[in-house]
C-alpha positions as CSV (number, residue, x, y, z in Angstrom):
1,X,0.0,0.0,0.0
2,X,1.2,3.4,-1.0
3,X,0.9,6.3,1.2
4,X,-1.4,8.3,-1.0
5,X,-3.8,5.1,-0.7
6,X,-3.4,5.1,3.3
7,X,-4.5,8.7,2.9
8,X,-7.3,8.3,1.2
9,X,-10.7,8.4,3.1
10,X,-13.8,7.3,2.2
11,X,-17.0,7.1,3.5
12,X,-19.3,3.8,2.8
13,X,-23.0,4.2,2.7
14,X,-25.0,1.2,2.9
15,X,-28.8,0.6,3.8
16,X,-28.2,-3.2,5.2
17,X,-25.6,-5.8,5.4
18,X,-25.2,-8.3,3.0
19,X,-21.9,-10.7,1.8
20,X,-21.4,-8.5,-1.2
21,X,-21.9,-5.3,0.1
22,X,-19.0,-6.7,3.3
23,X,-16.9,-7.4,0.6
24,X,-16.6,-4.5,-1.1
25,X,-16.5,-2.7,2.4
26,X,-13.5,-5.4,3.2
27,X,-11.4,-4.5,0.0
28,X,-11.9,-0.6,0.8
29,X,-10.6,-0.8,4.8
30,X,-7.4,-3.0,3.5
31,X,-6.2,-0.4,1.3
32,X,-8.2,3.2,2.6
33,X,-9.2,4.7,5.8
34,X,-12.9,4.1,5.7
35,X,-15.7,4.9,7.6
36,X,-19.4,3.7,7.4
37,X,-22.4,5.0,7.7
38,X,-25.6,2.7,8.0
39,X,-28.4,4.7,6.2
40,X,-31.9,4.6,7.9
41,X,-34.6,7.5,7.7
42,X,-37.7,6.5,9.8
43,X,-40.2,9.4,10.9
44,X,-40.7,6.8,14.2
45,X,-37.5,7.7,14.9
46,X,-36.8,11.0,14.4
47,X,-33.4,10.6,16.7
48,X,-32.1,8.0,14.3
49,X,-32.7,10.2,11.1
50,X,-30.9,12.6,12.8
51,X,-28.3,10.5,13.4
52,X,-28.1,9.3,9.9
53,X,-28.4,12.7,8.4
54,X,-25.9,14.1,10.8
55,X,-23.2,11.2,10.2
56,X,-23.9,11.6,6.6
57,X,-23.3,15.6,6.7
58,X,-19.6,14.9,8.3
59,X,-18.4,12.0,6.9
60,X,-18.5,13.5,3.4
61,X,-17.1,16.9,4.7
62,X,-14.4,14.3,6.3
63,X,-14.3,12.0,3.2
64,X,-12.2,12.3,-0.5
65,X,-14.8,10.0,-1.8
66,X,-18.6,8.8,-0.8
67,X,-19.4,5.2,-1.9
68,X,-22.9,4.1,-2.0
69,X,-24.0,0.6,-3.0
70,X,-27.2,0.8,-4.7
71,X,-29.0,4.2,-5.8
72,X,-31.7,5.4,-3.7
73,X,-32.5,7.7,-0.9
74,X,-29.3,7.4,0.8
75,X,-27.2,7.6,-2.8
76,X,-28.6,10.6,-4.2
77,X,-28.5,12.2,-0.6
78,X,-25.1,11.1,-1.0
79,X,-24.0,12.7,-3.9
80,X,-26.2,15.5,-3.6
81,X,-23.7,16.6,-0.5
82,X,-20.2,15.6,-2.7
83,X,-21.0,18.0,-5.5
84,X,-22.1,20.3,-2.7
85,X,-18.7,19.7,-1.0
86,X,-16.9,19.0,-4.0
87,X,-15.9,15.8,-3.1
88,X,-16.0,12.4,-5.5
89,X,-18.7,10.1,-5.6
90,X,-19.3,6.7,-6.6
91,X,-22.3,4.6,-6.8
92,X,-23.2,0.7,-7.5
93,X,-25.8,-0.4,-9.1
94,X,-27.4,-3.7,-8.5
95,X,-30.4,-4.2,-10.8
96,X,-33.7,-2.7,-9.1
97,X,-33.1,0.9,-10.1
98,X,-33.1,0.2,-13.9
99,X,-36.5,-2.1,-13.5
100,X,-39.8,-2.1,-13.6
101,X,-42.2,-5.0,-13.4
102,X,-45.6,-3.6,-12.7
103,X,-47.2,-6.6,-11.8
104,X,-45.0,-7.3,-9.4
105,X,-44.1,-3.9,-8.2
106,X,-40.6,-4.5,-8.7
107,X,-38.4,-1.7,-9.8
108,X,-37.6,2.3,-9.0
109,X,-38.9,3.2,-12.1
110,X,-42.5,2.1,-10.8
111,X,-42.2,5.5,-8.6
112,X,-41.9,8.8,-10.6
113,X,-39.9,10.4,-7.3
114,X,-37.8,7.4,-6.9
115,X,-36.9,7.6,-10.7
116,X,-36.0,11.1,-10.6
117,X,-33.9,10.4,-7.6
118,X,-32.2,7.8,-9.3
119,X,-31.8,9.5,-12.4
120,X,-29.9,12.2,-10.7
121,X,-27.4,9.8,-9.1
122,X,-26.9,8.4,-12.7
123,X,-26.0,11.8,-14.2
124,X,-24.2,13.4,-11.5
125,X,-22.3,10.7,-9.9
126,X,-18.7,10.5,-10.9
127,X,-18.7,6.6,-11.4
128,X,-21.5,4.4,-11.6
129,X,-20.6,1.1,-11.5
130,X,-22.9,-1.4,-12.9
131,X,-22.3,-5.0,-12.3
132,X,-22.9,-6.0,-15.8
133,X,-22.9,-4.5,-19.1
134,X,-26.7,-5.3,-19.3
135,X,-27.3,-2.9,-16.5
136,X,-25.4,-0.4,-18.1
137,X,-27.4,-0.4,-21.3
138,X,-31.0,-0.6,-19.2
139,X,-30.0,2.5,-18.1
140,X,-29.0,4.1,-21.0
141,X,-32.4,3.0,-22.7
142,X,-35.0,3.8,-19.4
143,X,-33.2,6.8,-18.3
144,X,-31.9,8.7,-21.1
145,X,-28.6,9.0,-19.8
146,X,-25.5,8.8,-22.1
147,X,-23.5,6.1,-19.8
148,X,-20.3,7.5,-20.2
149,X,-19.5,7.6,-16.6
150,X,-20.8,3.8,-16.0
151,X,-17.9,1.2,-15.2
152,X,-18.1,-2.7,-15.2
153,X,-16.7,-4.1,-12.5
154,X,-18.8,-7.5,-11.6
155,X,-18.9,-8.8,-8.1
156,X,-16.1,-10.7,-6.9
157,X,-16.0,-13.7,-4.6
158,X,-13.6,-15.5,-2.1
159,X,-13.4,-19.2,-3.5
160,X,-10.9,-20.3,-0.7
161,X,-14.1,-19.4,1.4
162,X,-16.5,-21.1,-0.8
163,X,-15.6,-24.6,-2.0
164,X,-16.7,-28.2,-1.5
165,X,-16.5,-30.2,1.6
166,X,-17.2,-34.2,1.7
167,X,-19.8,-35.6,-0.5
168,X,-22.6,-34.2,-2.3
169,X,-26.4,-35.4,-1.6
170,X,-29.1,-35.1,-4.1
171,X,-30.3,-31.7,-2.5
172,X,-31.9,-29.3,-4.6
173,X,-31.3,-25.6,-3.2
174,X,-32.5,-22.2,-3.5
175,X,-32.5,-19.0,-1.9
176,X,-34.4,-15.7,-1.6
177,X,-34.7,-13.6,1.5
178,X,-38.1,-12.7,0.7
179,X,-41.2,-11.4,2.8
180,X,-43.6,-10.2,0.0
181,X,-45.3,-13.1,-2.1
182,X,-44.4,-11.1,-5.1
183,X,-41.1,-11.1,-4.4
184,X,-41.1,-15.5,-4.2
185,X,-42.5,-14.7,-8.0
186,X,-40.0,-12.7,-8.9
187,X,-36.9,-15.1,-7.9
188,X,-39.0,-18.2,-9.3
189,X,-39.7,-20.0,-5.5
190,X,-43.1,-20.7,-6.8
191,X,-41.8,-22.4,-10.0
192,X,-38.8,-24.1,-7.9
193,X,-41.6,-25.2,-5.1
194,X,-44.3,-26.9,-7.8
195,X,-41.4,-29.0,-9.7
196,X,-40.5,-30.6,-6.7
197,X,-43.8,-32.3,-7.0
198,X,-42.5,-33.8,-10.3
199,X,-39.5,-34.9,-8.5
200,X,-41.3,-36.6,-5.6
201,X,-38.2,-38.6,-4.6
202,X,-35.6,-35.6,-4.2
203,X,-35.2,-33.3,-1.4
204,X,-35.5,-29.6,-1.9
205,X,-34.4,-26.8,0.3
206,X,-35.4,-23.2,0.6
207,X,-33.5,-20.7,2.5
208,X,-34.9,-17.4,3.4
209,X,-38.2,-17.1,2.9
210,X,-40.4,-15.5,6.2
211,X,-43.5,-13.8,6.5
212,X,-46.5,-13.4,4.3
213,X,-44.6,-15.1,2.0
214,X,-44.0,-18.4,3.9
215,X,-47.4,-18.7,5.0
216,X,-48.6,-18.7,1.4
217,X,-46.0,-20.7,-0.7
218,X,-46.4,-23.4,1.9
219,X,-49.7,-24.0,1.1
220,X,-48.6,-25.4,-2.6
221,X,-45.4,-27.2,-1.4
222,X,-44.7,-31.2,-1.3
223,X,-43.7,-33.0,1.5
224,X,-40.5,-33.2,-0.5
225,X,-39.9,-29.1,0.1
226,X,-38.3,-27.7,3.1
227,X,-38.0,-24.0,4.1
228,X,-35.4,-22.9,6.2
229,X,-33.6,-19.8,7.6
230,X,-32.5,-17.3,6.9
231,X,-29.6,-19.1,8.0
232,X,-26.3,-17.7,9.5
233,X,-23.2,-17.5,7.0
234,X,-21.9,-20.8,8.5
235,X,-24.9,-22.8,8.5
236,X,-25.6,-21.5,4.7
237,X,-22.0,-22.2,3.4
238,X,-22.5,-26.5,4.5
239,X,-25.7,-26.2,3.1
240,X,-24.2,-25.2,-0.7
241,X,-21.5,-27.5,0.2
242,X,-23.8,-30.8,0.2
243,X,-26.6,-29.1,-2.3
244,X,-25.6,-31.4,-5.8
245,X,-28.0,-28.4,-7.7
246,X,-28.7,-24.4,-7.2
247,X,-31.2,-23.3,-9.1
248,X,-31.8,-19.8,-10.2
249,X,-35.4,-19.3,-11.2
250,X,-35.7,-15.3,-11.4
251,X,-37.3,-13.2,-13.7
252,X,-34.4,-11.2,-13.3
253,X,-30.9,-10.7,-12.0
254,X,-28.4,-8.1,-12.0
255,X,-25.6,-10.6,-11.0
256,X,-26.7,-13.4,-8.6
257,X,-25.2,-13.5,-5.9
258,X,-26.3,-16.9,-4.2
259,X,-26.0,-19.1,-7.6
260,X,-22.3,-17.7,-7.8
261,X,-21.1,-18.8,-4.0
262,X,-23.3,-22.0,-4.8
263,X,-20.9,-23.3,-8.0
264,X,-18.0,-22.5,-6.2
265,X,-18.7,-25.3,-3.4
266,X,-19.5,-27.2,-6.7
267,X,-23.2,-27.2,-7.3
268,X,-24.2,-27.7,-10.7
269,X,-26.5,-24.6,-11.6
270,X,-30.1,-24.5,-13.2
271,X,-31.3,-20.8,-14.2
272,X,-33.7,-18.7,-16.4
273,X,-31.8,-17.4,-19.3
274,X,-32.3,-13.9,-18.7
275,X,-30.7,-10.5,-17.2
276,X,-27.1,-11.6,-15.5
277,X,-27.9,-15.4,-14.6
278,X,-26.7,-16.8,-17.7
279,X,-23.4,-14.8,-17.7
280,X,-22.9,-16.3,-14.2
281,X,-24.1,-19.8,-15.5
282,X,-22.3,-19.8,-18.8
283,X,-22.0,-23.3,-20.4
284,X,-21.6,-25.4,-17.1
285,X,-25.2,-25.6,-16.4
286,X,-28.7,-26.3,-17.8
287,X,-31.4,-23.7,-18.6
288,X,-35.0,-23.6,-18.8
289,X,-38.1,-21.1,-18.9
290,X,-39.4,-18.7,-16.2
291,X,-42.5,-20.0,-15.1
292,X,-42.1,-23.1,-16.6
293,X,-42.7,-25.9,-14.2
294,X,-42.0,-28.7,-16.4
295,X,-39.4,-27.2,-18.3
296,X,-37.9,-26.4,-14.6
297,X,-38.0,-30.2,-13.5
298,X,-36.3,-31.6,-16.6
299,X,-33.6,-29.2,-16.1
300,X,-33.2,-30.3,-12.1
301,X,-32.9,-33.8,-13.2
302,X,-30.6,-33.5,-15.7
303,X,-28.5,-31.4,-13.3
304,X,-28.6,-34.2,-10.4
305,X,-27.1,-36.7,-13.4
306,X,-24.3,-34.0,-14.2
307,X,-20.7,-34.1,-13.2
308,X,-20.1,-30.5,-14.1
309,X,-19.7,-29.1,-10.4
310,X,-16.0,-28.4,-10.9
311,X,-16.7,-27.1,-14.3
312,X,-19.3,-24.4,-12.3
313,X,-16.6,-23.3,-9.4
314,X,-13.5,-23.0,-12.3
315,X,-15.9,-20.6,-13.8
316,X,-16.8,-18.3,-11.6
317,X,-12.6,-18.6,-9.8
318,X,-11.7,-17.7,-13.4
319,X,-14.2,-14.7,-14.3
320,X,-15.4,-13.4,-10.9
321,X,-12.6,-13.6,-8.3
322,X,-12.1,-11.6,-5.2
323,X,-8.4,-10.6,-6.6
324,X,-9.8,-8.9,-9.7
325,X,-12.9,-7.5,-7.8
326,X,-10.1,-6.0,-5.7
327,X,-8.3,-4.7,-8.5
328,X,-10.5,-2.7,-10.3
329,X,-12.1,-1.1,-7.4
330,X,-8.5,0.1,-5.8
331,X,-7.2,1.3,-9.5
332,X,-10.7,3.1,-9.8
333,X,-10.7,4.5,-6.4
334,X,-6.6,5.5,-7.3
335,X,-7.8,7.4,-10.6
336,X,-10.5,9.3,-8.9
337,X,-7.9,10.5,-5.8
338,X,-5.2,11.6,-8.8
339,X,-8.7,14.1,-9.6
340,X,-8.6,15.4,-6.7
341,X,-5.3,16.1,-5.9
């Protein structure tokens, strides 16, 4: 680490925890002094707001750069106060904010204020960075915005962390922390929960579903189904690690998190062909329709017959490693700093 890299300060913005939002944060406090603010605005708690509002006000004052996964609320508050403060921004983008599926409600460009919002963050942030080049060119085409300050940098992941242990079972798996019923439509559950009927004599596992949601895709699952979680990172890393198939059943992805972790502890994928799933799955797994049932259940079995686990983690060690993830984001960071100074 150089010393204009140990001088550099940041300031992280995040609305929740999750493993890729961590990493990211990870990479940043090896190489940068960073500090993080956790987003919440809640008129129930005025004191909190404050807080957040408050933390957000100084830390960019205190910051060279404010980093924002996602675009929302928090991101265009965010770098509303850069430009303000002339300070660098930079933004990622994770699929939502270039959406919209009315029937599901899914997407910012459902809510004309939430659009707006987002559209400013696209044309005033000084990097967007979109996961993959399909986001980048939704935005283009739903926004109106020329792009030109949208990077690619896809998410990276630690497959030291994520690999196989022991042997595999013939355990189907999915996941999808989900409370709304329409979200369970929009990653596929529904779909992944009725083919297990056409598979009476394999297990299937779902991980994160609570709620509303629960309570209502229970009601059309086999014995053969079994909802768990949300389970702890532990518990959720032996549960890929025995899974033989992940399956992928969205209407849409930016780029999926879950199926990624899942072929690098070797699962053989199965996944909609649409939005970033397939440029995760590539040629080592098998596809089929959204919404298609049988379609679905053809896939699953021909994936429990595969040997192409290994074939799934080399692919995503190859194309979306922590090491390059790491990279790019400290040569980015670097060129934004050289702006400034």
């Amino acid at each position: 680490m150089d010393s204009k890299e140990k001088h550099t300060k940041i300031l992280f913005i995040r609305l929740w925890e999750s493993s890729f939002i961590q990493n990211d944060l990870n990479i940043l406090q090896e190489k940068f002094k960073v500090k993080v603010v956790d987003f919440s605005l809640n008129k129930k708690d005025p004191m909190r707001t404050f807080k957040t509002l408050f933390n957000m006000l100084i830390g960019i004052i205190w910051a060279d750069i404010a980093f924002s996964w996602f675009a929302g609320d928090h991101s265009y508050l965010s770098v509303k106060l850069s430009k303000l403060f002339r300070k660098k921004s930079v933004v990622v983008i994770g699929g939502m904010e270039v959406a919209k599926i009315k029937e599901l409600n899914y997407g910012h460009l459902n809510n004309p204020k939430t659009a707006r919002k987002v559209k400013y963050v696209f044309e005033n942030s000084d990097v967007i960075i979109a996961l993959t080049e399909i986001l980048r060119n939704e935005a283009m085409e739903n926004y109106g915005v020329d792009g030109n300050n949208f990077e690619i940098i896809p998410t990276g992941f630690d497959y030291n962390t994520f690999q196989s242990k022991g042997e595999k079972e013939d355990l189907v798996l999915t996941v999808g922390l989900v409370e709304k019923y329409e979200r369970v439509k929009l990653k596929g559950i529904d779909t992944f929960v009725k083919s297990a009927e056409l598979l009476p004599n394999t297990k299937f596992v779902v991980n994160g579903v609570t709620g509303e949601a629960l309570d209502k895709i229970k009601k059309i699952a086999p014995p053969n189904v079994e909802f768990v979680g949300p389970l702890s990172f532990e518990e959720l890393l032996a549960l890929y690690q025995k899974s033989k198939v992940y399956c992928q059943l969205s209407m849409r992805e930016g780029l999926p998190t879950a199926v990624c972790e899942a072929m690098l502890c070797e699962c053989v994928p199965v996944g909609t062909n649409r939005y970033g799933i397939p440029i995760a799955i590539g040629d080592t797994g098998f596809y089929t329709e959204y919404g298609d049932v049988e379609l679905t259940a053809e896939a699953i079995k021909k994936a429990l017959d595969s040997n192409n686990g290994k074939k799934a983690r080399e692919r995503i060690k190859t194309r979306f490693n922590k090491e390059s993830k790491e990279e790019n984001l400290t040569k980015l960071i670097g060129r934004l700093t050289q702006t400034t100074s």
